[in-house]
Biotite code that builds the C-alpha atoms (Angstrom):
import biotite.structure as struc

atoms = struc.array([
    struc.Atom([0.000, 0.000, 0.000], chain_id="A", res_id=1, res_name="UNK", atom_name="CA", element="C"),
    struc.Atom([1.816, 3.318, -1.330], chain_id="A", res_id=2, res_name="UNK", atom_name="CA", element="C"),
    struc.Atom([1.082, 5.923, 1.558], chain_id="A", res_id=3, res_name="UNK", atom_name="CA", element="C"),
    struc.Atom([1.496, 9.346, 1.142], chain_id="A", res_id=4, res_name="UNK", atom_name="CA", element="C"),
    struc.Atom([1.523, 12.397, 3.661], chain_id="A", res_id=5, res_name="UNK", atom_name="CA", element="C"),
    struc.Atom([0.445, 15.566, 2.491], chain_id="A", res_id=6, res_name="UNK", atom_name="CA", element="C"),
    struc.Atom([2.901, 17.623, 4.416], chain_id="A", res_id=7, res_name="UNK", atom_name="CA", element="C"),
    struc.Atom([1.689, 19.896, 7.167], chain_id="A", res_id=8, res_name="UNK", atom_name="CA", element="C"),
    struc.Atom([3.396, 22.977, 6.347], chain_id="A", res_id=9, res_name="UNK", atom_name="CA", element="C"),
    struc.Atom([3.475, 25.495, 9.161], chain_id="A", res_id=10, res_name="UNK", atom_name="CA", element="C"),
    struc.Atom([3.616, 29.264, 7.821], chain_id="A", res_id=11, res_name="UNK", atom_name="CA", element="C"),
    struc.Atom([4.625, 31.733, 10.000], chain_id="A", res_id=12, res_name="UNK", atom_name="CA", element="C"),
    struc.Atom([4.680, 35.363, 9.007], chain_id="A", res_id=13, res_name="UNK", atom_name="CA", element="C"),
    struc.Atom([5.909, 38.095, 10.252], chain_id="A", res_id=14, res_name="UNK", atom_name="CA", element="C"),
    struc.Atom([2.600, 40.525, 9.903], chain_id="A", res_id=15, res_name="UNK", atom_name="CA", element="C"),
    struc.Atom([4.684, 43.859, 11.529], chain_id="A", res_id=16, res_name="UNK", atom_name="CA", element="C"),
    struc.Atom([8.187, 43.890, 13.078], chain_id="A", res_id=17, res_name="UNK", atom_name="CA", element="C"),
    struc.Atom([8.019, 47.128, 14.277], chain_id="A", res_id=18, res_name="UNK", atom_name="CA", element="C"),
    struc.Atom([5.128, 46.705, 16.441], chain_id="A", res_id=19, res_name="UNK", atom_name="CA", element="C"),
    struc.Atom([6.292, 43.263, 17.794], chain_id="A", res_id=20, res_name="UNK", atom_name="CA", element="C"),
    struc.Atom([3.503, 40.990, 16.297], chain_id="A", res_id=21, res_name="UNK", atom_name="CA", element="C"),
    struc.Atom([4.259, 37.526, 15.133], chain_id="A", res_id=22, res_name="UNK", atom_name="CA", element="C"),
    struc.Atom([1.286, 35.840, 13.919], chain_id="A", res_id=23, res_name="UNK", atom_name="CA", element="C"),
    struc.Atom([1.662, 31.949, 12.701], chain_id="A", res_id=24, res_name="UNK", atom_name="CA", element="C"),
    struc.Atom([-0.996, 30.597, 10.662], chain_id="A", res_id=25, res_name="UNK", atom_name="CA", element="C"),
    struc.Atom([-2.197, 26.827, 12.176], chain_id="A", res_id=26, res_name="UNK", atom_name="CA", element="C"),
    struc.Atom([-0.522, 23.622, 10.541], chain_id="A", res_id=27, res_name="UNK", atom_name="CA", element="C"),
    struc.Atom([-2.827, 22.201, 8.018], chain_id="A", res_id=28, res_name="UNK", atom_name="CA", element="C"),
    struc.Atom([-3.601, 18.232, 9.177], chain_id="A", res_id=29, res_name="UNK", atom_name="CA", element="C"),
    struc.Atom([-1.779, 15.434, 7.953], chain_id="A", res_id=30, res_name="UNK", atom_name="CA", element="C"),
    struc.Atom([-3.896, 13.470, 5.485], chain_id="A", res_id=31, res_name="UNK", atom_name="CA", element="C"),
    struc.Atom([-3.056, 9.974, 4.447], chain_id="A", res_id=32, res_name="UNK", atom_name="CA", element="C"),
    struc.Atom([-3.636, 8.871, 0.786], chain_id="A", res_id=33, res_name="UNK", atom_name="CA", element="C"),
    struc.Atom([-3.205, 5.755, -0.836], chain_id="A", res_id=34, res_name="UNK", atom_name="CA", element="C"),
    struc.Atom([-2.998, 3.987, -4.377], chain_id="A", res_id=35, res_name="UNK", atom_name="CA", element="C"),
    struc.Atom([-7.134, 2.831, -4.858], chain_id="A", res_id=36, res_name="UNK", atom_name="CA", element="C"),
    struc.Atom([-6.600, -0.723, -5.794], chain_id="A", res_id=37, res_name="UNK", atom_name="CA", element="C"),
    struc.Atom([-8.304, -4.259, -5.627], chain_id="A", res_id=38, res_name="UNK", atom_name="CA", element="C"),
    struc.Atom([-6.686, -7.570, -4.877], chain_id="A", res_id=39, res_name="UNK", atom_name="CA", element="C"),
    struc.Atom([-8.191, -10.744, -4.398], chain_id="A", res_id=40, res_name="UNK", atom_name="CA", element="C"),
    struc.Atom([-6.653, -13.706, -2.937], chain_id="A", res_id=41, res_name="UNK", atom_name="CA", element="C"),
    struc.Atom([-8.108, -17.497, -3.058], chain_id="A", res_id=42, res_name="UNK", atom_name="CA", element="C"),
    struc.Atom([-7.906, -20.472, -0.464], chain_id="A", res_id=43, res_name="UNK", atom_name="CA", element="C"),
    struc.Atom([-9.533, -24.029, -1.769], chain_id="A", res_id=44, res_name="UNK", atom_name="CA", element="C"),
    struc.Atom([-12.068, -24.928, 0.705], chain_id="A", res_id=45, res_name="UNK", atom_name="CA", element="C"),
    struc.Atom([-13.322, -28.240, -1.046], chain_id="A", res_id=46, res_name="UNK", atom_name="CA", element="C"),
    struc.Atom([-12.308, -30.655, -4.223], chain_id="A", res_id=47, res_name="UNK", atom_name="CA", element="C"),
    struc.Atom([-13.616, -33.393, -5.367], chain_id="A", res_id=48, res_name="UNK", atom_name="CA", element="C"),
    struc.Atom([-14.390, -35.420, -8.853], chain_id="A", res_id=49, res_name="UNK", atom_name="CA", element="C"),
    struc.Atom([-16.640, -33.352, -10.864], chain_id="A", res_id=50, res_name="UNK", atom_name="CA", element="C"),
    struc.Atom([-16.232, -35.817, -14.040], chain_id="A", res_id=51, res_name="UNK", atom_name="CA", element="C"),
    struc.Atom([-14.731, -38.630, -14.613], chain_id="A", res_id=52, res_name="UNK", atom_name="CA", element="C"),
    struc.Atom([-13.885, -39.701, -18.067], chain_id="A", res_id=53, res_name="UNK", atom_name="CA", element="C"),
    struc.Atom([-11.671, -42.721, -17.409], chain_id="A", res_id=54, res_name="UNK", atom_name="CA", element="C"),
    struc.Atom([-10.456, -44.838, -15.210], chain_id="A", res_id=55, res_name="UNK", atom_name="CA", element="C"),
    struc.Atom([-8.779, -48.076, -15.046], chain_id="A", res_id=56, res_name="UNK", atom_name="CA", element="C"),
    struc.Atom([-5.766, -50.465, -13.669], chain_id="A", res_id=57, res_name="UNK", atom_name="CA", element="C"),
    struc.Atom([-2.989, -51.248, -16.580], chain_id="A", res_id=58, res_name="UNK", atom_name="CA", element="C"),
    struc.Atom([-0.626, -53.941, -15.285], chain_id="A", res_id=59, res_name="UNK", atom_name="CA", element="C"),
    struc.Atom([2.764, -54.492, -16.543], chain_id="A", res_id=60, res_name="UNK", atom_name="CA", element="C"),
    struc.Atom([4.784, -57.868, -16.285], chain_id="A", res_id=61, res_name="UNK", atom_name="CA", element="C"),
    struc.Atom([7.801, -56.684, -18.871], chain_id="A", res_id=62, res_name="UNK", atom_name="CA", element="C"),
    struc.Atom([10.690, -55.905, -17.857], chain_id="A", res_id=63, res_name="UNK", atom_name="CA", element="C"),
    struc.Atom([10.678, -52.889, -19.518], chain_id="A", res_id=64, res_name="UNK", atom_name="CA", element="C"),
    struc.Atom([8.445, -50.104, -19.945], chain_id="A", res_id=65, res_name="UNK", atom_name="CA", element="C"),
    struc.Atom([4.898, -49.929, -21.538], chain_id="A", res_id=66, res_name="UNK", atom_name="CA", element="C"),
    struc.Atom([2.465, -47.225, -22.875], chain_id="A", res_id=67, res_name="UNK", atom_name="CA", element="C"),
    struc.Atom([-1.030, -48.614, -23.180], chain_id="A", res_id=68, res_name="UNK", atom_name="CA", element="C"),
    struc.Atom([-4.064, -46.498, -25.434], chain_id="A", res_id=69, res_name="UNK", atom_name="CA", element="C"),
    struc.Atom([-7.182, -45.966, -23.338], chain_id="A", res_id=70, res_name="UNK", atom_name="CA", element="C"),
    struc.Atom([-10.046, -44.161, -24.500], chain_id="A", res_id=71, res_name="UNK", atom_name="CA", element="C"),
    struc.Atom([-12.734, -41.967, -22.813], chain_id="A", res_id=72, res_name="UNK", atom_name="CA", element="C"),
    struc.Atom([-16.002, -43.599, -21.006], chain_id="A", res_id=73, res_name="UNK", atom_name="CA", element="C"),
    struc.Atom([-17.821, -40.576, -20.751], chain_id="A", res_id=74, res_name="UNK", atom_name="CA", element="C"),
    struc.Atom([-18.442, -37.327, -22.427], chain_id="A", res_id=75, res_name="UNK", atom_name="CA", element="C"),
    struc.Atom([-18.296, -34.017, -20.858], chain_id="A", res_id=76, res_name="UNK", atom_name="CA", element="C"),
    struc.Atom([-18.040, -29.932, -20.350], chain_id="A", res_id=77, res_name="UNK", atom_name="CA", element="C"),
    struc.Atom([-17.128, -28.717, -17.235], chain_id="A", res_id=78, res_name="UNK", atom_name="CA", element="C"),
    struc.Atom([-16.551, -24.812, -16.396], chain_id="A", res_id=79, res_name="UNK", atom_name="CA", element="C"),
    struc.Atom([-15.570, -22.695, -13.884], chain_id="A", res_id=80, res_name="UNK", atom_name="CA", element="C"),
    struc.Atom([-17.929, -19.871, -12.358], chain_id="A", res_id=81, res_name="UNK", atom_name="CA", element="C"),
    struc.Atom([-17.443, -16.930, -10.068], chain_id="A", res_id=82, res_name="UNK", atom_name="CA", element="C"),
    struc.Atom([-20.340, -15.188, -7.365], chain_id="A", res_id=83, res_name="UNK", atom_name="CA", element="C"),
    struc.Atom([-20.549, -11.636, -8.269], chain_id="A", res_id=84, res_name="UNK", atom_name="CA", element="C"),
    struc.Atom([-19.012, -10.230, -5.409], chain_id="A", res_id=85, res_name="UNK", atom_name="CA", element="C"),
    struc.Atom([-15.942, -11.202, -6.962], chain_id="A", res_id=86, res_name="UNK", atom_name="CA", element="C"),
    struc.Atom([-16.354, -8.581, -9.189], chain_id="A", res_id=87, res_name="UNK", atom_name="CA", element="C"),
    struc.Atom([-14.403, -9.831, -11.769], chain_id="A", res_id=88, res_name="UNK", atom_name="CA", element="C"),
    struc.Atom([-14.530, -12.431, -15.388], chain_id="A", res_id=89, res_name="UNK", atom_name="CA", element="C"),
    struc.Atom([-13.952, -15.951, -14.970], chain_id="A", res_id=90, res_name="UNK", atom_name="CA", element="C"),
    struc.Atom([-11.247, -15.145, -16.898], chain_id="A", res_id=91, res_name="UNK", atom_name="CA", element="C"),
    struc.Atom([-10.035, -13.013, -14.722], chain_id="A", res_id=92, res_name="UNK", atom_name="CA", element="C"),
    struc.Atom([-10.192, -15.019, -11.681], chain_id="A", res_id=93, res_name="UNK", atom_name="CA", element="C"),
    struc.Atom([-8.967, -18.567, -13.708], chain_id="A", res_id=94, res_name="UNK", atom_name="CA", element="C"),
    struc.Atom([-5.547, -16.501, -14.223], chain_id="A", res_id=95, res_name="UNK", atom_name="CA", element="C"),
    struc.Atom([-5.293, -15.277, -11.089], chain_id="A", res_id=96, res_name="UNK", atom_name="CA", element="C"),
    struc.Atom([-5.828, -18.701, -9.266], chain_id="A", res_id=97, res_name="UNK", atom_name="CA", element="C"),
    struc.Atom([-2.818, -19.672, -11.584], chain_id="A", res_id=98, res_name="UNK", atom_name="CA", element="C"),
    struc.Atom([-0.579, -17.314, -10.640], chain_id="A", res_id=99, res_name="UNK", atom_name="CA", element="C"),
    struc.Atom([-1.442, -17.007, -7.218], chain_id="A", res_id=100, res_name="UNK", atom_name="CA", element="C"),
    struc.Atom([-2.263, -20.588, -6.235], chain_id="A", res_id=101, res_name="UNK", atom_name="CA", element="C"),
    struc.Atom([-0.536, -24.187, -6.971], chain_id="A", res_id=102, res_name="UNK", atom_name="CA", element="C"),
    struc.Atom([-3.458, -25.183, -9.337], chain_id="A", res_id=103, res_name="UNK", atom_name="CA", element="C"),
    struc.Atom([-4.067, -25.089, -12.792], chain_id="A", res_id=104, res_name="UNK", atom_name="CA", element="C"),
    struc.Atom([-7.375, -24.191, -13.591], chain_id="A", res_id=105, res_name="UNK", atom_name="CA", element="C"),
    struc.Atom([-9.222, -23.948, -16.891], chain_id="A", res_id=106, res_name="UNK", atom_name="CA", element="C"),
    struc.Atom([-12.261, -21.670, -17.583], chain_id="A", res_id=107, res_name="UNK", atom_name="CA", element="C"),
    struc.Atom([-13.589, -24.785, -19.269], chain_id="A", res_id=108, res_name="UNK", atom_name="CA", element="C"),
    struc.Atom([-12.319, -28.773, -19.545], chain_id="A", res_id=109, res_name="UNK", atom_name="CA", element="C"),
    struc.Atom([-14.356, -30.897, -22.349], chain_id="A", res_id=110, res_name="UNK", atom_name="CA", element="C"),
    struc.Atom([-13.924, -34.567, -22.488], chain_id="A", res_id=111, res_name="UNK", atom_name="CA", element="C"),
    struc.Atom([-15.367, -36.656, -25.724], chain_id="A", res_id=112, res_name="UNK", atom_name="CA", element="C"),
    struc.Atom([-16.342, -40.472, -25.449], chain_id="A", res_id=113, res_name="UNK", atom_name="CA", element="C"),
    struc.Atom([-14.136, -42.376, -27.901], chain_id="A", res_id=114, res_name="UNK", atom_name="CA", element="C"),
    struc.Atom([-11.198, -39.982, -27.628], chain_id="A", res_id=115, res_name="UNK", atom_name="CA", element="C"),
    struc.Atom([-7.987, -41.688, -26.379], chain_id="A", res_id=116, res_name="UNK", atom_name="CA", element="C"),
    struc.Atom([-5.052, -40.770, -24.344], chain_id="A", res_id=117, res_name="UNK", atom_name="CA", element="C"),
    struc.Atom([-1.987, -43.253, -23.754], chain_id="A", res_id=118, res_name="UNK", atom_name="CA", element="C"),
    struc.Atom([-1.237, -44.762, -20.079], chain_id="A", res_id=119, res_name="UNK", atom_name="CA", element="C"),
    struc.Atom([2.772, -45.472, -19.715], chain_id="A", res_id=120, res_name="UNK", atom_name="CA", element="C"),
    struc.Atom([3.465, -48.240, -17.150], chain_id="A", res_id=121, res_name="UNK", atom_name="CA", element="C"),
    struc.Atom([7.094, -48.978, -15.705], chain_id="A", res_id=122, res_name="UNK", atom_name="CA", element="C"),
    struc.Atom([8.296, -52.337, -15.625], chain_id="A", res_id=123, res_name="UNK", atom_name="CA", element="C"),
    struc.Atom([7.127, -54.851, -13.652], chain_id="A", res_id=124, res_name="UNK", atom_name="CA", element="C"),
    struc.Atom([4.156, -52.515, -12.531], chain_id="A", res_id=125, res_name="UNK", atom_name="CA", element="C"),
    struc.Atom([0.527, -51.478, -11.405], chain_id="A", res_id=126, res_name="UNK", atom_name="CA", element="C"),
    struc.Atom([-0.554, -48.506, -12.414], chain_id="A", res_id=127, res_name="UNK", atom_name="CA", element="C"),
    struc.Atom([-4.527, -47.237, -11.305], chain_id="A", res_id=128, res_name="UNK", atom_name="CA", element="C"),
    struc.Atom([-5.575, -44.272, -13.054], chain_id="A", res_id=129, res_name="UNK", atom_name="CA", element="C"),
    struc.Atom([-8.425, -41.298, -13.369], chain_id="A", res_id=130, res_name="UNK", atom_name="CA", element="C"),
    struc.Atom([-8.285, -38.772, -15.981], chain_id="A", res_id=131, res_name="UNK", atom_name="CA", element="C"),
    struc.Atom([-11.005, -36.724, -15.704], chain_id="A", res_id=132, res_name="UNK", atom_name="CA", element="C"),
    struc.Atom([-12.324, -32.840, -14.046], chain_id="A", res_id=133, res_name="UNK", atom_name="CA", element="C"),
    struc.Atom([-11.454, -31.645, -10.476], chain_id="A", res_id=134, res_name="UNK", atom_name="CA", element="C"),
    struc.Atom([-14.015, -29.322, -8.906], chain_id="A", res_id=135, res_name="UNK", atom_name="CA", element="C"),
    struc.Atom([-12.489, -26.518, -6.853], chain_id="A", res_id=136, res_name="UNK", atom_name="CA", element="C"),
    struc.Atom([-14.081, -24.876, -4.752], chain_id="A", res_id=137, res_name="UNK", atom_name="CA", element="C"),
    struc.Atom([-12.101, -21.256, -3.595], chain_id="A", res_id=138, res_name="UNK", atom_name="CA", element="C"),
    struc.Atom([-13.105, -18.782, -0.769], chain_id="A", res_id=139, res_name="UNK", atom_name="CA", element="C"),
    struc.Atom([-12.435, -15.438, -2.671], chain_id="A", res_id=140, res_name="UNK", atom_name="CA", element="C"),
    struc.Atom([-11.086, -12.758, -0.243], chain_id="A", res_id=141, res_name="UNK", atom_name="CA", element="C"),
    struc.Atom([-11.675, -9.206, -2.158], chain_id="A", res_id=142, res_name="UNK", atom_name="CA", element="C"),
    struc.Atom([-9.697, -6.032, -0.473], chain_id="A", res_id=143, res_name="UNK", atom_name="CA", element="C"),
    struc.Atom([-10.624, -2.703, -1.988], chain_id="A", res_id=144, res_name="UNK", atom_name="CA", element="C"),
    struc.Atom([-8.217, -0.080, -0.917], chain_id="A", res_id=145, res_name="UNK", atom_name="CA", element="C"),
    struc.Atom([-9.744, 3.285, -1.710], chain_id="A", res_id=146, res_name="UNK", atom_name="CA", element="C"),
    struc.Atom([-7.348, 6.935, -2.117], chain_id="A", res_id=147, res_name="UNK", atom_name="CA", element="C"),
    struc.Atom([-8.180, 7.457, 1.818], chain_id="A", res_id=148, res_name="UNK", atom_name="CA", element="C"),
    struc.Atom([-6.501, 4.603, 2.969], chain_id="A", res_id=149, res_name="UNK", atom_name="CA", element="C"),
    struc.Atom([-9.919, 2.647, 3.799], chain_id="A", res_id=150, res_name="UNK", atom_name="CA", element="C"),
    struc.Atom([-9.605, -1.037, 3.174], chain_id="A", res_id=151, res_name="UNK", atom_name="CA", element="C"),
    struc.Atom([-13.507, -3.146, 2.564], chain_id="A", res_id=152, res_name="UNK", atom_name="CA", element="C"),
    struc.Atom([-13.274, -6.460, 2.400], chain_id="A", res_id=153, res_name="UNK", atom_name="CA", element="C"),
    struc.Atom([-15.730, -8.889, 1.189], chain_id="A", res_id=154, res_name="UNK", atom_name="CA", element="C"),
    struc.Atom([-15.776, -12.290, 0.287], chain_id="A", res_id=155, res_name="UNK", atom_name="CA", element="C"),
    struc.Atom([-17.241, -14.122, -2.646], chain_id="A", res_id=156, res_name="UNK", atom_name="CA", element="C"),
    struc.Atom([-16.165, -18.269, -4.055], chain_id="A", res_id=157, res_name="UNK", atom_name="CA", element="C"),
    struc.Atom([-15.259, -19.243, -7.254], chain_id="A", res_id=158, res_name="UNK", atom_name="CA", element="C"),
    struc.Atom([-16.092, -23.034, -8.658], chain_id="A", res_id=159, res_name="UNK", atom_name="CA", element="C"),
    struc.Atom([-13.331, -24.273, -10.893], chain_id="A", res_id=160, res_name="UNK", atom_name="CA", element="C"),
    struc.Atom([-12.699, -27.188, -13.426], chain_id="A", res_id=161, res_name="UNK", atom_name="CA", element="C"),
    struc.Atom([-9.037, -28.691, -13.254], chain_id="A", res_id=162, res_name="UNK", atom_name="CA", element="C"),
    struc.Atom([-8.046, -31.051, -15.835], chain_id="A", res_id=163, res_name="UNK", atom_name="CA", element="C"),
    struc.Atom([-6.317, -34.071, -13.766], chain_id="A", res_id=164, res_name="UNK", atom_name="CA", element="C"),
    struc.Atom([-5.366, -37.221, -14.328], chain_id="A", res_id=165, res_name="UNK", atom_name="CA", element="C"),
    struc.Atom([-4.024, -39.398, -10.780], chain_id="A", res_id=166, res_name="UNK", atom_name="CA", element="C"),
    struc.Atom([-2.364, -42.358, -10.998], chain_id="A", res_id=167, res_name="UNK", atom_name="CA", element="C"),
    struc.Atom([-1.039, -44.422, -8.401], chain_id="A", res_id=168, res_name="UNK", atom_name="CA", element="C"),
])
């Protein structure tokens, strides 16, 4: 927050020196000002599997590494959306959450049935997977600083779709 103090500038004139008057005008008051702004910041409160386009177990008994093709059981659109005390686009708020978070959101994740992604598998292992959409849920803390100094915060959520795939 960029503060600054309009001096107080004390003026003191001399009105007559012959008669032995000083008069000082009063100091003005100090008055704070500050750069208006707004900044938001985000905390996930909940997450959780909002689609689920595949999933599956893909063993490997080689003894050296496989990649295996699987394709999409379900079809899908996810996107994210923002309560308007945000005050700001989904855009907005996606790339913000991206820069200001460790997620990686999208404003919208589409799956198709059919379409096919590849699974690699190290040697002589297990892999379980789910590729699919990650709903995050944000609190949305929103701090307007106005040219007075005065800071009003408010609080909104955002809901957003992150493309994930686990494996384990």
């Amino acid at each position: 927050m960029q503060k600054i103090r309009a001096a107080g500038v004390a003026l003191v004139t001399v009105a007559a020196l012959s008669g032995g008057t000083l008069t000082a005008a009063a100091p003005a008051f100090a008055a704070e000002q500050c750069d208006p702004h707004v900044s938001r910041s985000y905390s996930q409160t909940t997450s959780g599997w909002w689609l689920i386009a595949a999933s599956g177990t893909v063993e490997n008994r080689k003894a050296k590494e496989v990649r295996e093709e699987v394709a999409f059981e379900t079809s899908g659109t996810r996107s994210t959306s923002v309560s308007s005390e945000v005050e700001a686009s989904v855009g907005t708020v996606v790339a913000e959450i991206n820069a200001k978070t460790s997620y990686s959101v999208n404003k919208s994740v589409t799956y198709t049935k059919g379409q096919k992604t590849t699974i690699v598998v190290g040697p002589k292992s297990t892999v379980h997977y789910k590729i699919g959409i990650m709903k995050r849920k944000f609190l949305v803390t929103k701090k307007r600083i106005y040219s007075n100094c005065k800071v009003v915060t408010s609080y909104g959520t955002a809901t957003a779709a992150d493309r994930t795939t686990t494996t384990s």
